[in-house]
N, CA, C and O of each residue as an XYZ file, in Angstrom:
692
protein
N       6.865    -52.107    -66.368
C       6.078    -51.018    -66.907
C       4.844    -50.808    -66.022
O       4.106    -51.740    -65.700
N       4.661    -49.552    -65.649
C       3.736    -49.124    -64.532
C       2.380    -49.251    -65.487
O       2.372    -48.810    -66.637
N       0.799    -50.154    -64.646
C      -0.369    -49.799    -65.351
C      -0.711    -48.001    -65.712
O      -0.179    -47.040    -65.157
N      -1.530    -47.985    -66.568
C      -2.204    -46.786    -66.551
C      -3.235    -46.617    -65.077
O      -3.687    -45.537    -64.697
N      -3.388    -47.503    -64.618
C      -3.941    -47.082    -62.890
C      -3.494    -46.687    -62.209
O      -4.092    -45.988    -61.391
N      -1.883    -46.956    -62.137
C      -0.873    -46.750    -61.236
C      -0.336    -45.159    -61.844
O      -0.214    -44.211    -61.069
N      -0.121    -45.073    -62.937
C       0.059    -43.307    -63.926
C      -0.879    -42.725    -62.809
O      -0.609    -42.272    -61.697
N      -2.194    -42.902    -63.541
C      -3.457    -42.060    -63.091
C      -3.102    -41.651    -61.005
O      -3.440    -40.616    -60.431
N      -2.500    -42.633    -60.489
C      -2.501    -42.474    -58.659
C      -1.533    -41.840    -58.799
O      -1.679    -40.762    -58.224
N      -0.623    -41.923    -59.252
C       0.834    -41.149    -59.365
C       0.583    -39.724    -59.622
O       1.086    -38.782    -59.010
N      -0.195    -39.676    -60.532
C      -0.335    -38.261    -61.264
C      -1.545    -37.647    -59.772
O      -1.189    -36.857    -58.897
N      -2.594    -38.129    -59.851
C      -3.599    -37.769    -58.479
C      -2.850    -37.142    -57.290
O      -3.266    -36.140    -56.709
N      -1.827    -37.733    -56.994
C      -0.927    -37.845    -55.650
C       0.013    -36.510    -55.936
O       0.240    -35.703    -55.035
N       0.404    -36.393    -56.936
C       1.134    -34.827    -57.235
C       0.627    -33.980    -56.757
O       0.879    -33.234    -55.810
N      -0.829    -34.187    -58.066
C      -1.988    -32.387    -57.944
C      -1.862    -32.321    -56.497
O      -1.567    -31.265    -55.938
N      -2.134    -33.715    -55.685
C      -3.127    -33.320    -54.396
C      -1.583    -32.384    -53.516
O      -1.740    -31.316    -52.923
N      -0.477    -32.958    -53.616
C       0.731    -32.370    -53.143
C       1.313    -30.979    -53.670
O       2.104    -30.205    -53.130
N       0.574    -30.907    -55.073
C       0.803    -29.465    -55.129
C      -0.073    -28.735    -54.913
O       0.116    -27.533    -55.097
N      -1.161    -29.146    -54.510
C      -2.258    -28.264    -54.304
C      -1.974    -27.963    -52.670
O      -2.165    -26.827    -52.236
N      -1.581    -28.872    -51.935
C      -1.650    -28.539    -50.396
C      -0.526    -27.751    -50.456
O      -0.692    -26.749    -49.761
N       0.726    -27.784    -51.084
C       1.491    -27.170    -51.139
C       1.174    -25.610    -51.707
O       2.063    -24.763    -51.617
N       0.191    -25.356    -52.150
C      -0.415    -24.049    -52.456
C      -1.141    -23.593    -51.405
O      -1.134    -22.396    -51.118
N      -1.645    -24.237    -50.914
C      -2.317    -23.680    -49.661
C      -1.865    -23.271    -48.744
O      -2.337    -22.365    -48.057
N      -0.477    -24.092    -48.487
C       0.188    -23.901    -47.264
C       0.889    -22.508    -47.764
O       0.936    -21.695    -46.841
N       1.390    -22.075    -48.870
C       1.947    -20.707    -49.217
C       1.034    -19.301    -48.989
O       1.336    -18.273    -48.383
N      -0.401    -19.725    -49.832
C      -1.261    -18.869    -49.599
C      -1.962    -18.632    -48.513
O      -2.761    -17.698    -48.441
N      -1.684    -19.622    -47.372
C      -1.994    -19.130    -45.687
C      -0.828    -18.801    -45.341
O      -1.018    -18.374    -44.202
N       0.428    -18.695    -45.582
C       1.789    -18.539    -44.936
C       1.816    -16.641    -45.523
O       2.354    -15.747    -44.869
N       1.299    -16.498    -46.489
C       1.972    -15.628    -47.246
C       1.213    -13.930    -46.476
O       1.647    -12.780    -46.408
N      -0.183    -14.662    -45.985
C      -0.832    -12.892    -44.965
C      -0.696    -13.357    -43.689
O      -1.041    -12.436    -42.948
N      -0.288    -14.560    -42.882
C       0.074    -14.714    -42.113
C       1.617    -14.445    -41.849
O       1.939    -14.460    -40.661
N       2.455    -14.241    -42.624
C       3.944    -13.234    -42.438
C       4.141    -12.201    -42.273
O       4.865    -11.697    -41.415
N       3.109    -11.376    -43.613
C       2.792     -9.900    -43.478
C       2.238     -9.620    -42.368
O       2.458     -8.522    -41.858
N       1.361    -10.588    -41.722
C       0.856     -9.617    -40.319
C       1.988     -9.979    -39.023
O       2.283     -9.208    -38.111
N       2.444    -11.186    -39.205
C       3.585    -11.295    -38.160
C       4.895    -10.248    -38.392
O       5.765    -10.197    -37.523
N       4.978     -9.520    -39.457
C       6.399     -7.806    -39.873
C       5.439     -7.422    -39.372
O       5.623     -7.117    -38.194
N       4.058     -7.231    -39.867
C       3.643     -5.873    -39.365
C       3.292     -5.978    -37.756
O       3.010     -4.885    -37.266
N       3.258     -7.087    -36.853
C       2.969     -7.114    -35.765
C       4.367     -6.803    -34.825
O       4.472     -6.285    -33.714
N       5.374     -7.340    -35.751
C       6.860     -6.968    -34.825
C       6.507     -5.239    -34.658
O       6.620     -4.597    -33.614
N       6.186     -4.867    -35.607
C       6.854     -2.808    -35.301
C       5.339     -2.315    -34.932
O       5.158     -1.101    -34.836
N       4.144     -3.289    -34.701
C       3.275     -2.803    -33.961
C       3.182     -2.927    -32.238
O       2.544     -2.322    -31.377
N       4.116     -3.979    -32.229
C       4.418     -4.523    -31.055
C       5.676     -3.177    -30.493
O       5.689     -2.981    -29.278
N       6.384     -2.561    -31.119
C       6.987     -1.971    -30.095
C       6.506     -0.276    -30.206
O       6.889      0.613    -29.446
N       5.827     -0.165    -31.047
C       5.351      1.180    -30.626
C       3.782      0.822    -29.387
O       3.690      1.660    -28.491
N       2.908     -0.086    -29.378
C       2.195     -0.322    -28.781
C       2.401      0.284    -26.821
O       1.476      0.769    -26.169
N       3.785      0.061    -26.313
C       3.462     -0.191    -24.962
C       3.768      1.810    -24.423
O       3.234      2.262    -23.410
N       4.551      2.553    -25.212
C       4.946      3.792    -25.425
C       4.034      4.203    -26.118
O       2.902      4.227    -25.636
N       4.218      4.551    -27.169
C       3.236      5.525    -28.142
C       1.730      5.548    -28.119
O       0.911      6.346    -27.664
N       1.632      4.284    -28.833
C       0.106      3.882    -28.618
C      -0.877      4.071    -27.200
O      -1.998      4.538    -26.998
N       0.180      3.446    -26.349
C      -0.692      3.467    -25.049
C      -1.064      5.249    -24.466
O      -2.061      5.541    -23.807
N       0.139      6.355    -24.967
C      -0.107      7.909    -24.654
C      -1.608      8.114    -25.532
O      -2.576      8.532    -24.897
N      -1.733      7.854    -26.770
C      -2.366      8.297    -27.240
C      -3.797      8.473    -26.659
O      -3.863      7.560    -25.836
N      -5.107      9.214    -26.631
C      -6.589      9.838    -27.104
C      -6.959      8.790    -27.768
O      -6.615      8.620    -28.938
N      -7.814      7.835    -27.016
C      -8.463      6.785    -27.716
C     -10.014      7.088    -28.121
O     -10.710      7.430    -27.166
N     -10.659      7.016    -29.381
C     -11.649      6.999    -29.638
C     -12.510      6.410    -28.653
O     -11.925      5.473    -28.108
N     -13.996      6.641    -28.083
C     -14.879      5.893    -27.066
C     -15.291      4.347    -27.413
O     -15.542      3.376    -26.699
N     -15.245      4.574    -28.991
C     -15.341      3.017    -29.749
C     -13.924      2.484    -29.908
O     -13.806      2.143    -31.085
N     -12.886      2.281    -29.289
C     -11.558      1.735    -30.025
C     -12.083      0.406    -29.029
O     -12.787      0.510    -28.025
N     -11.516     -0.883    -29.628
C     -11.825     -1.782    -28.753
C     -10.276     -2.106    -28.309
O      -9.236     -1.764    -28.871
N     -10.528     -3.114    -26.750
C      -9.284     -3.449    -26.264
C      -8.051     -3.905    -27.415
O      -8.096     -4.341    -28.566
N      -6.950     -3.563    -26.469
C      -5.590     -4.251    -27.522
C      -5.596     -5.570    -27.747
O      -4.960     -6.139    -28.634
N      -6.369     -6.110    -26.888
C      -5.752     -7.748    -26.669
C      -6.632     -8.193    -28.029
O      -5.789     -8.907    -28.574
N      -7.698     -8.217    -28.840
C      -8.830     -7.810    -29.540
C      -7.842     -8.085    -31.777
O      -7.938     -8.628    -32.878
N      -7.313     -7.457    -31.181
C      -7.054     -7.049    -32.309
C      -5.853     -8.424    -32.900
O      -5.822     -8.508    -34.128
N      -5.159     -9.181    -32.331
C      -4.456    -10.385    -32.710
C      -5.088    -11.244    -33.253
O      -4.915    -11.695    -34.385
N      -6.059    -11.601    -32.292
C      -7.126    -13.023    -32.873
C      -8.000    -12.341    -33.834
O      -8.615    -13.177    -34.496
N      -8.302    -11.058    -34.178
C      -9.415    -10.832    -35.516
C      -8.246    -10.427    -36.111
O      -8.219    -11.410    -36.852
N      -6.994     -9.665    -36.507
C      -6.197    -10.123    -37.208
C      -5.846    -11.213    -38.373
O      -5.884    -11.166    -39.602
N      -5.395    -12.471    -37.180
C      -4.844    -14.023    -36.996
C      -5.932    -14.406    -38.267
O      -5.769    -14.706    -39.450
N      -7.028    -14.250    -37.456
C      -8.661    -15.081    -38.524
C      -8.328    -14.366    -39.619
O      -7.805    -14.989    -40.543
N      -8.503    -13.228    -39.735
C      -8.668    -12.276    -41.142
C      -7.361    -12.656    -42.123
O      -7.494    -12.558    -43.343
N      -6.375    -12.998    -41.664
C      -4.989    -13.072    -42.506
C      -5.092    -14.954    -42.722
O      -4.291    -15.478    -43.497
N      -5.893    -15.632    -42.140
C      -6.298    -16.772    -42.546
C      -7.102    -17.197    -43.479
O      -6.879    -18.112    -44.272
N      -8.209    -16.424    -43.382
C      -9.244    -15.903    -44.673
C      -8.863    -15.093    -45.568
O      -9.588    -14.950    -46.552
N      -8.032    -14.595    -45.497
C      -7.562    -14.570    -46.988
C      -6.403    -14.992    -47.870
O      -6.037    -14.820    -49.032
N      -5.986    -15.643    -46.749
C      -4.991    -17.010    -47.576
C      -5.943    -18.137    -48.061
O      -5.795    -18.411    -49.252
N      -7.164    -19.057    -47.203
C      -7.638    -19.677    -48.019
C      -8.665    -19.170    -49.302
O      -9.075    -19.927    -50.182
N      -9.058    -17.343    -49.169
C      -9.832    -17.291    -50.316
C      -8.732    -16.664    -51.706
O      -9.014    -16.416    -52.879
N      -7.420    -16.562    -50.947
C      -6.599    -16.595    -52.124
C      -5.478    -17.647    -52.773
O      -4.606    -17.478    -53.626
N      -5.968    -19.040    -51.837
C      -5.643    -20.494    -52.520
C      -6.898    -20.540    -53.523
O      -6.812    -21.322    -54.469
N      -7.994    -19.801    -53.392
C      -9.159    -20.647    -53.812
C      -8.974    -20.317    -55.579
O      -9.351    -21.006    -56.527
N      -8.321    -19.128    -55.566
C      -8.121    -18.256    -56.479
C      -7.624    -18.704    -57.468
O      -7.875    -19.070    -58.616
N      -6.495    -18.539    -56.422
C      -4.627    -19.292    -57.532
C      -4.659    -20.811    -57.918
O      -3.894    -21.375    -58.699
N      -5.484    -21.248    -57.358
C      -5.675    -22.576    -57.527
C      -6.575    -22.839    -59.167
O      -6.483    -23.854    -59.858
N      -7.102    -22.064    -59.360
C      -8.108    -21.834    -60.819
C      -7.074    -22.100    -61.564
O      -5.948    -22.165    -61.071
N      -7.393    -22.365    -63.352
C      -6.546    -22.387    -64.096
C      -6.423    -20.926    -64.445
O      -7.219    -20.055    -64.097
N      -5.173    -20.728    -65.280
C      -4.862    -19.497    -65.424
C      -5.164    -18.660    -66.351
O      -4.533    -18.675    -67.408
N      -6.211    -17.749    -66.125
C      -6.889    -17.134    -67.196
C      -6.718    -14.841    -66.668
O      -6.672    -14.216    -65.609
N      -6.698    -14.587    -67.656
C      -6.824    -12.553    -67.543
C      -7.223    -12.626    -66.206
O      -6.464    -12.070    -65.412
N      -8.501    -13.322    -65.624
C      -9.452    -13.011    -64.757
C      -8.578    -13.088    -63.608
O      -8.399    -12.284    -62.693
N      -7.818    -14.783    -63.962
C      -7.527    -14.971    -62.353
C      -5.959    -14.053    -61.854
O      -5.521    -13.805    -60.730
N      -5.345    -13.678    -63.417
C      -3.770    -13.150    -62.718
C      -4.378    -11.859    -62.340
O      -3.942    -11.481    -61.253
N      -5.283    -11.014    -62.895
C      -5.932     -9.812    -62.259
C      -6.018     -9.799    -60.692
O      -5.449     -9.174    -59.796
N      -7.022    -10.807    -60.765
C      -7.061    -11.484    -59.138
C      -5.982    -11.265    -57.856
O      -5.903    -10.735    -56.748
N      -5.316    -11.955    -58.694
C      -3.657    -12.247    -57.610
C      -3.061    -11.040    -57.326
O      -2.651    -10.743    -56.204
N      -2.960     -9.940    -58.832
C      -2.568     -8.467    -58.695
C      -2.800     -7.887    -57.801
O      -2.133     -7.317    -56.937
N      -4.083     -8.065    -58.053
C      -4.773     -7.004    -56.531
C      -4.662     -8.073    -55.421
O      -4.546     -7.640    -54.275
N      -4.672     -8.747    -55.514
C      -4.642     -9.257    -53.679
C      -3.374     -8.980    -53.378
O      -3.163     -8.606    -52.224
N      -2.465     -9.066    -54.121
C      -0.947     -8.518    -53.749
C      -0.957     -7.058    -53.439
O      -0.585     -6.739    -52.309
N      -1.331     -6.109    -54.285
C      -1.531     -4.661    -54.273
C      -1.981     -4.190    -52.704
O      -1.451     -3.363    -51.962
N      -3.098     -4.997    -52.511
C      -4.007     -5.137    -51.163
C      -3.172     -5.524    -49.969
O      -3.324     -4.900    -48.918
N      -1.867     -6.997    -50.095
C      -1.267     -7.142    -49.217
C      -0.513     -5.957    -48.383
O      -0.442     -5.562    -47.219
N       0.099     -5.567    -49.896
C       1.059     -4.374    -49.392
C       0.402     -3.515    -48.795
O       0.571     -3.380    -47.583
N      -0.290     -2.911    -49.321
C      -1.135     -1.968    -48.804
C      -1.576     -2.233    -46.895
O      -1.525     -1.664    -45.805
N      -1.923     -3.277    -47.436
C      -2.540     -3.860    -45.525
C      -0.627     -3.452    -44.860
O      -0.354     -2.594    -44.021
N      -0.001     -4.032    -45.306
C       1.700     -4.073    -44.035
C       1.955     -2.661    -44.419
O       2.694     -2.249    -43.524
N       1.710     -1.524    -45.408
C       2.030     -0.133    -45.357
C       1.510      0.553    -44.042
O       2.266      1.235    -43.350
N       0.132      0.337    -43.712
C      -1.008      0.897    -43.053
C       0.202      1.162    -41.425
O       0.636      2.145    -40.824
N       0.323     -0.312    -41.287
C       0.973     -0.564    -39.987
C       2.254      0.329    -39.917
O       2.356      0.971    -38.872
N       3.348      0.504    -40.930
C       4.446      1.124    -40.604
C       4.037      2.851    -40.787
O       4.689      3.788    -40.326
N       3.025      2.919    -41.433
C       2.468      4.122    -41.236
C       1.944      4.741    -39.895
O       2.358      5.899    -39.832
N       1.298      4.459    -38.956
C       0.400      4.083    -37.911
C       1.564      4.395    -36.772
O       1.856      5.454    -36.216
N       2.299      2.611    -36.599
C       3.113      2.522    -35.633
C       4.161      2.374    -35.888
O       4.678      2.168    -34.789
N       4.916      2.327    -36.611
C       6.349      2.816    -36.957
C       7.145      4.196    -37.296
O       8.244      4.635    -36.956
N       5.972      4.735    -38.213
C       6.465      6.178    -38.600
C       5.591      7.175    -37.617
O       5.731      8.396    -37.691
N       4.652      6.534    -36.664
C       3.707      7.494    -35.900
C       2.680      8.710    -36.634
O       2.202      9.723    -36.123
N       2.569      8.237    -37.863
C       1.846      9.154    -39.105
C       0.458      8.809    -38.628
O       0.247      7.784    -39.276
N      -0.590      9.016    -37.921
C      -2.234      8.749    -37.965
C      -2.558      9.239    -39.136
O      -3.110      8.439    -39.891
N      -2.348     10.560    -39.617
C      -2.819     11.370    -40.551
C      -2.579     10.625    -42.295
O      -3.238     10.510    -43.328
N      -1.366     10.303    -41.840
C      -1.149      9.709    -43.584
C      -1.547      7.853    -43.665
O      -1.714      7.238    -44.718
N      -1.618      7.322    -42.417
C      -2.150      6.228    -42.296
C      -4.276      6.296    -42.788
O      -5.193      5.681    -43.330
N      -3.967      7.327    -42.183
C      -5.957      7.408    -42.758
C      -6.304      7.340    -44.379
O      -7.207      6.828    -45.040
N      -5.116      8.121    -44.678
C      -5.431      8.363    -46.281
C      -4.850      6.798    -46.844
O      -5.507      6.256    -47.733
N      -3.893      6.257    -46.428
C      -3.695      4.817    -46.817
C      -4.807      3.999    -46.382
O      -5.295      3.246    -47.224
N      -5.360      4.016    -45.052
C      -5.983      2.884    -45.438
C      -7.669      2.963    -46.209
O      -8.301      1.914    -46.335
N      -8.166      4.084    -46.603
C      -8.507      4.200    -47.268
C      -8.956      3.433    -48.612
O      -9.875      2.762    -49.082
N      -7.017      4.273    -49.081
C      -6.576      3.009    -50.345
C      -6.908      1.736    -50.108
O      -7.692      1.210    -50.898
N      -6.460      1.062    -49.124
C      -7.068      0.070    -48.474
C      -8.426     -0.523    -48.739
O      -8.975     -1.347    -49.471
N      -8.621      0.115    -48.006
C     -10.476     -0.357    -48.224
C     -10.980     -0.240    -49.860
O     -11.892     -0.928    -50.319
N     -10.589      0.268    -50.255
C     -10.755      0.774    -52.001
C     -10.366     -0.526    -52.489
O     -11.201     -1.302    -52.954
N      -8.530     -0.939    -52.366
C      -8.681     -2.281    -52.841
C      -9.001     -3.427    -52.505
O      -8.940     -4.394    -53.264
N      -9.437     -3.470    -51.159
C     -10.281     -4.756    -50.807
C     -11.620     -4.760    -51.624
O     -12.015     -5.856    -52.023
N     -12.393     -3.582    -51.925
C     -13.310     -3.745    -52.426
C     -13.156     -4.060    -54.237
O     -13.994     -4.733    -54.839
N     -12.153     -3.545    -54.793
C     -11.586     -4.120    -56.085
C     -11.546     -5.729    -56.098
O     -12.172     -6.417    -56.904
N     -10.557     -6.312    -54.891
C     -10.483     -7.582    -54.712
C     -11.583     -8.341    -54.601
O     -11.692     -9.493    -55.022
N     -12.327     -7.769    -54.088
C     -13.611     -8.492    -53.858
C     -14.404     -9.028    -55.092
O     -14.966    -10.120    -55.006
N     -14.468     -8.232    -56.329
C     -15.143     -7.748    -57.390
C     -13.720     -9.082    -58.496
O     -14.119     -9.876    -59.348
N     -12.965     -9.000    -58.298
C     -11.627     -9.166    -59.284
C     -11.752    -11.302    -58.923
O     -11.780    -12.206    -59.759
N     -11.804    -11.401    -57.127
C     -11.942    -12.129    -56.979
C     -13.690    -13.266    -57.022
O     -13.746    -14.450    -56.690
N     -14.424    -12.734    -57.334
C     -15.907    -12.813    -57.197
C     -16.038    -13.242    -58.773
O     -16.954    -14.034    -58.993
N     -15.221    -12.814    -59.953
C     -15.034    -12.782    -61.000
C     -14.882    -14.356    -61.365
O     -15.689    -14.916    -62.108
N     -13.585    -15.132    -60.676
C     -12.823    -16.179    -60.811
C     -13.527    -16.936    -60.039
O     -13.789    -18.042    -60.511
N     -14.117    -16.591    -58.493
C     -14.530    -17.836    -57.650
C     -15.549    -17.021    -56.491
O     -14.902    -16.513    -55.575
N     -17.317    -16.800    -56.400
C     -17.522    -16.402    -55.697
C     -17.082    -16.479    -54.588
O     -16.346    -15.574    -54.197
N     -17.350    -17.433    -53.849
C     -16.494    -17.941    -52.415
C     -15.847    -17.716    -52.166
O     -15.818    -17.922    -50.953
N     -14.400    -17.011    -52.724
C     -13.234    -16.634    -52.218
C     -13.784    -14.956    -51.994
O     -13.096    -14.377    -51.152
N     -14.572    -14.346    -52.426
C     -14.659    -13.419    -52.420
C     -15.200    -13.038    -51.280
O     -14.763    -12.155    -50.542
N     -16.617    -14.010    -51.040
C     -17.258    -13.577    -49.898
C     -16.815    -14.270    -48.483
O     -17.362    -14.052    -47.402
N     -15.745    -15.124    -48.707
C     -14.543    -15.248    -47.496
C     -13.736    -13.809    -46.707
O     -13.263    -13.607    -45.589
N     -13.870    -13.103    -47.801
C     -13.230    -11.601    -47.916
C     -14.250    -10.596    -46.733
O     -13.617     -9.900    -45.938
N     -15.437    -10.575    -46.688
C     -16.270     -9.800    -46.105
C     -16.134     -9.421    -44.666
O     -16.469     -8.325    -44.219
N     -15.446    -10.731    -43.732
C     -14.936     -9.972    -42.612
C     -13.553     -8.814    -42.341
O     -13.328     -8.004    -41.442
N     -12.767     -9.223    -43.655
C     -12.027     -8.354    -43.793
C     -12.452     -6.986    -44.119
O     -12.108     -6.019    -43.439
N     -13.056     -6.920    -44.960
C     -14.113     -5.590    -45.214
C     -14.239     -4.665    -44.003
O     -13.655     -3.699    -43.511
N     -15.566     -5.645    -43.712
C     -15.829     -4.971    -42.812
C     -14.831     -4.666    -41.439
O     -14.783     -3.528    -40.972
N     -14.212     -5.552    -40.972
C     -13.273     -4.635    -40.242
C     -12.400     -3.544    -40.551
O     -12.277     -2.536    -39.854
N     -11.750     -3.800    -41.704
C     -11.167     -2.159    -42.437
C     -12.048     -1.037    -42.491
O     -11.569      0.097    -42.485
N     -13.757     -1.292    -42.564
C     -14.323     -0.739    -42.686
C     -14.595      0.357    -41.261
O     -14.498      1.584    -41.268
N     -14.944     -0.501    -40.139
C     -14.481     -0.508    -39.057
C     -13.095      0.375    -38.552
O     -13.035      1.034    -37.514
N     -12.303      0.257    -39.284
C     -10.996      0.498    -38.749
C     -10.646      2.033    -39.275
O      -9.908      2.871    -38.756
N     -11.181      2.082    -40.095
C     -11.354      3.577    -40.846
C     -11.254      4.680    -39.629
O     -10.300      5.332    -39.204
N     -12.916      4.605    -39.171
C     -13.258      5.844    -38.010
C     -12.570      5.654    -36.744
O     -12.569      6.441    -35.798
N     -11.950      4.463    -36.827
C     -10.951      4.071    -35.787
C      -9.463      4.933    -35.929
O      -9.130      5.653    -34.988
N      -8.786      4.849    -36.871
C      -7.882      5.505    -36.934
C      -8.697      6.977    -37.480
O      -8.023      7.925    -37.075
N      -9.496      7.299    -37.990
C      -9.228      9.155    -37.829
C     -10.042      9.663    -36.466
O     -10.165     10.868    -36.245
N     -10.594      8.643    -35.561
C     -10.503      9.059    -34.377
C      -9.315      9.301    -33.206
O      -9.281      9.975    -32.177
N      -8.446      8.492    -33.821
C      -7.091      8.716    -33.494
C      -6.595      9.656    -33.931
O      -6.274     10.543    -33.140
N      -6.405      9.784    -35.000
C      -5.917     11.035    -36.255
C      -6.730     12.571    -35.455
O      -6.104     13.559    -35.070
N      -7.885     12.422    -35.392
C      -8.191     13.745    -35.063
C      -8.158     14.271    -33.521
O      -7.866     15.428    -33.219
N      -8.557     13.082    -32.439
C      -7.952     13.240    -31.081
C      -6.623     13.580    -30.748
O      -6.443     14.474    -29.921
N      -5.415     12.850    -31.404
C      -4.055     13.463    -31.050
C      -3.257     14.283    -32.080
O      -2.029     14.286    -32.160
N      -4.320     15.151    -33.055
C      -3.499     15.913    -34.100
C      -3.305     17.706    -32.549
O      -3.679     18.058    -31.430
N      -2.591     18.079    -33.557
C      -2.256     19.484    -32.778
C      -1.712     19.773    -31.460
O      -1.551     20.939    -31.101
């Protein structure tokens, strides 16, 4: 018969295995979405993209992987920080929208560089930015910190806005 010390390490040794095991999902899970959305950004990039009227502010291509990479890292750990809470209105709200938000982020891309839409990509990411800022608020609710993990994402969508309707309006017509 196992002590109650040995229960208590047994039981310790789970959480800690299901907890890393949460982490590793919730960094795997915007690190996939940006690796789909990087396959069909990757082949309109060397054709399409490269014809296009670049805004005077667009920054280099090479630029955009590693603030990507970080950003889809930060918000896997501020949405372990989340899911990891016990489960209350606040926190499945939470998860909603960060899901809502995922999609939204891998729409942007097949909008953009798959379907070659600038115009309807602007009005998505938009949406975008709308629900990052929901998330922010939904997640800030359950766990400040996860929220304000969120802020470089922000602001680069924020960023990315006048980026694509400088695109949008340089190669319309």
């Amino acid at each position: 018969m196992k002590s109650y010390d040995d229960i208590r390490v047994l039981k310790l040794n789970l959480m800690k295995k299901h907890l890393l095991l949460k982490l590793l999902i919730s960094i795997a899970l915007p690190l996939s979405v940006g690796a789909i959305a990087g396959m069909f950004t990757a082949q309109a990039v060397p054709e399409w993209y490269a014809s296009l009227n670049r805004p005077w502010f667009s920054p280099p291509n090479w630029i955009f992987g590693p603030v990507w990479t970080t950003i889809y890292i930060l918000m896997g750990i501020s949405f372990f920080m989340v899911w990891k809470q016990d489960a209350t209105r606040e926190r499945n709200l939470a998860i909603l929208v960060f899901f809502i938000q995922l999609l939204l982020n891998l729409a942007w891309s097949f909008l953009f560089f798959y379907f070659k839409m600038p115009g309807l990509a602007l009005i998505e990411i938009i949406l975008l930015w709308l629900s990052i800022i929901v998330m922010f608020f939904a997640f800030y609710k359950v766990n400040p910190l996860a929220a304000y993990i969120n802020i470089p994402y922000f602001l680069w969508v924020s960023f990315a806005i006048p980026l694509n309707a400088g695109f949008y309006f340089l190669n319309s017509g």
